[in-house]
N, C-alpha and C positions, 0 to 999 in steps of 0.2 A: 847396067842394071838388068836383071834377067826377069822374065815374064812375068814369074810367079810376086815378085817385089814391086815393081811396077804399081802394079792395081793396089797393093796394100796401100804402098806411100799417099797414093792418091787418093784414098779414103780417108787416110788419116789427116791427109791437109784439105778438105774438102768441111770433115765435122770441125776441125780446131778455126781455120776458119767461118765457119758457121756459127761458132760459140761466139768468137771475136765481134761478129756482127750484132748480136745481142748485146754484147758488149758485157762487164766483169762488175759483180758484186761482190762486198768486201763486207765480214762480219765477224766482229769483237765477240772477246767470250774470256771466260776467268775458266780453269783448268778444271772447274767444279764437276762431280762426275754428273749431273743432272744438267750443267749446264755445254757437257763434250755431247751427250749424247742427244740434246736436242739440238746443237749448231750442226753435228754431224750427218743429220738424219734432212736437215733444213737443206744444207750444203747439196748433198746428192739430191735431194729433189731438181732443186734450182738448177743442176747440171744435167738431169733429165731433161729437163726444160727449153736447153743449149744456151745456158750463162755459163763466162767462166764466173767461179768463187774463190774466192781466198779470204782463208778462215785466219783469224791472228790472237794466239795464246796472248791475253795482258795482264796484270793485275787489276784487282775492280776501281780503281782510280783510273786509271789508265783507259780504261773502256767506257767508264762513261763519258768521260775529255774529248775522247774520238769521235764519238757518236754526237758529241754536242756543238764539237768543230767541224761536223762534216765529213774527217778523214775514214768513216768508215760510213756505211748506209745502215745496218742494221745489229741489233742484238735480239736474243730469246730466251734473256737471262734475269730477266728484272723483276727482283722481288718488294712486290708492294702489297700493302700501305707503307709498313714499318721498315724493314730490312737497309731499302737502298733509299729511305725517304729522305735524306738529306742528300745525295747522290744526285738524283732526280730532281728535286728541287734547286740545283746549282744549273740544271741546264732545260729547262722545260719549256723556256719558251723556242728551244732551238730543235727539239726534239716532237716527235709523235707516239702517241698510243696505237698500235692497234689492233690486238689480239692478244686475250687470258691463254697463254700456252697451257698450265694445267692450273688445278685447282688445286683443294685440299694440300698446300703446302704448309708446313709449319717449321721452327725457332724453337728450339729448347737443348737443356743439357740432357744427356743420354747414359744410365746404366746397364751392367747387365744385372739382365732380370736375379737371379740370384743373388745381386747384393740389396741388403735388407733395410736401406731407406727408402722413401716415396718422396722425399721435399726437399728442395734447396737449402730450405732453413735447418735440415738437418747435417749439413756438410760443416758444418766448422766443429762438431762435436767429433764426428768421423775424421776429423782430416788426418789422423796418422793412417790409418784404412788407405787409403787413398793419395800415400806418401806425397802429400801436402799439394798436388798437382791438379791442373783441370786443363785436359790436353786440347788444345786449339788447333785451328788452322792457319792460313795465311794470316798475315800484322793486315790491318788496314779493311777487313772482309766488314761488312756490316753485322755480323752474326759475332764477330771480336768485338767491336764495338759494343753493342748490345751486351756481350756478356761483362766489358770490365764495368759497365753499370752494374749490373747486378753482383758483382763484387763488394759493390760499393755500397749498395739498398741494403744487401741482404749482410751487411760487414763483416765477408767472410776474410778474415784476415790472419785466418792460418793457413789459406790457401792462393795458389801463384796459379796466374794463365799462362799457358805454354805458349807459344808460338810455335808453327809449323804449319803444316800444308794437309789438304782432304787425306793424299795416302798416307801422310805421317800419324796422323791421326789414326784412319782406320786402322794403319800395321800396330801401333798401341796397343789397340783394341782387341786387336786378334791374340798379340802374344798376352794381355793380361786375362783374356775369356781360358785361352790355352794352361795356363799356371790359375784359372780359381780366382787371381787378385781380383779387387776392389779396383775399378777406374769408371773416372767420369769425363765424359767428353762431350764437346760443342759437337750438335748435331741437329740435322735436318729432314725433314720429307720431304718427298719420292724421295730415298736412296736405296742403294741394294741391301746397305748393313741391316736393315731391318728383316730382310728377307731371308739373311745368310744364318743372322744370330738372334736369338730371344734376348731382345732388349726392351728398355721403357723408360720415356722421360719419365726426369721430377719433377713432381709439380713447382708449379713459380706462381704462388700467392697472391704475392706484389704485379703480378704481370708485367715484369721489365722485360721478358723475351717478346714478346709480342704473343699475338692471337692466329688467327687460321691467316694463310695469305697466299697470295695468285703471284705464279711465276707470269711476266709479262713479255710481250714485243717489241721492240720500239724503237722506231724507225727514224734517220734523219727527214729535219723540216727539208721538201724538195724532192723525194721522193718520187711521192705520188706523181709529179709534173715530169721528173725524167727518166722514169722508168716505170711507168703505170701497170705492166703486167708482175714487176719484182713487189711492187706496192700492193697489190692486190693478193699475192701469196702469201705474205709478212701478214696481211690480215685478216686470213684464212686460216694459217699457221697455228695449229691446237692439237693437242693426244684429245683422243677419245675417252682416255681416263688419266688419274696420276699412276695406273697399277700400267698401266701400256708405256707411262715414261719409264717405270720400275724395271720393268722388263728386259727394255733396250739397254740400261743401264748395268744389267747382269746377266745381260750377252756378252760387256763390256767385261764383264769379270771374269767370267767364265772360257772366252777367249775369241780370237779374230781381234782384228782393232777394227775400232771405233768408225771408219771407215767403212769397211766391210762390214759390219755389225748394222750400219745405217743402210747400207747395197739391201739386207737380207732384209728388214724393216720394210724398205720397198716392193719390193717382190711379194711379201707374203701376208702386205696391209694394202691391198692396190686401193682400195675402196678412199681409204684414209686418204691417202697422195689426192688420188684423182679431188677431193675435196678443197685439198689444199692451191691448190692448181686451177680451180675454179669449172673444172669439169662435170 
């Protein structure tokens, strides 16, 4: 091995072992773009820090199972009251709160602005406009949930919930903005689409979407006792605004991965970090 490689190698197993000695934090997350861009942003913190991470794509069944068995330490993905309220409620006494990630988040169906209803209750008179569809996300999300009730309240039943996923959804959205159509889609705040496209929920009367709601923390029971510093960041862990999650999120779009998107987050919010970190 020649001079110049030497010294690398030996830095590099000097930090890797450093990390090890911290020892490895493991965090659930559903593929939701508000929910990549706050595990991603958490992730590199924590590895500032000298934790390893390992982040794990599940669906939201899946993540809260993990979190309630233990087999992960933490998520920053938990939308309550409403959203994940029976989610939460299956694992609570095994689980911890401990920090509102952002605020001002909401649940609702989304047009664009140019198509000319304002109400849910107006969608069964429109549903050929809107080739009989209301495009969804993942089967299983609380926001699917939520809306085949209001299927049901509001008894639209000339219209079907799609299944599919956040991008399937958005790319929907883009090619029906792109051609003028009519579409309505499950939708949420902080995301980019709002930022990208003049859009606007409809109102929901009946309030079966729910009301305003706090993306949340939450950490497994144990934590705090075997990793009191990862404990203490988990509940430190907050955007400054929900326009600051927005942002990161359409880094995300705009380009670099998520990743990297979370590197330049750091760099260029030191204030924030240092906060989170207990600095």
């Amino acid at each position: 091995m020649n001079k110049i490689l030497l010294p690398l190698v030996c830095l590099i197993f000097l930090v890797v072992s450093a990390m090890a000695a911290k020892g490895k934090v493991r965090i659930a997350y559903v593929e939701w773009d508000c929910a990549t861009a706050s595990t991603m942003t958490a992730k590199a913190a924590l590895e500032q820090m000298g934790y390893e991470v390992e982040t794990l794509p599940v669906v939201e069944a899946a993540m809260w199972q993990a979190l309630g068995t233990g087999d992960v330490d933490a998520m920053v993905t938990a939308w309550l009251p409403v959203t994940h309220a029976d989610s939460y409620k299956k694992v609570q006494d095994k689980v911890e709160k401990v920090s509102v990630v952002s605020g001002g988040a909401k649940l609702g169906w989304a047009v664009p602005a140019y198509v000319t209803i304002d109400s849910i209750e107006e969608l069964n008179a429109n549903a050929d406009r809107f080739d009989g569809k209301i495009i969804g996300i993942d089967p299983g999300a609380g926001l699917m949930k939520l809306s085949e009730q209001a299927l049901a309240d509001y008894d639209l039943n000339k219209l079907e919930l799609m299944e599919g996923s956040g991008a399937t959804m958005t790319a929907a959205l883009e090619n029906a903005i792109k051609n003028k159509d009519w579409v309505v889609v499950t939708a949420w705040s902080p995301h980019w689409m709002f930022g990208k496209w003049d859009l606007k929920y409809l109102k929901d009367p009946k309030g079966v979407l729910g009301g305003e709601e706090k993306i949340e923390a939450i950490v497994r029971k144990g934590l705090k006792e075997d990793m009191p510093e990862v404990h203490a960041f988990f509940s430190n862990f907050k955007w400054d605004s929900p326009a600051q999650l927005q942002m990161v999120m359409a880094w995300n779009q705009a380009g670099g991965t998520p990743e990297e998107n979370a590197e330049r987050f750091l760099k260029e919010h030191p204030d924030t970090v240092k906060g989170w970190m207990g600095k």
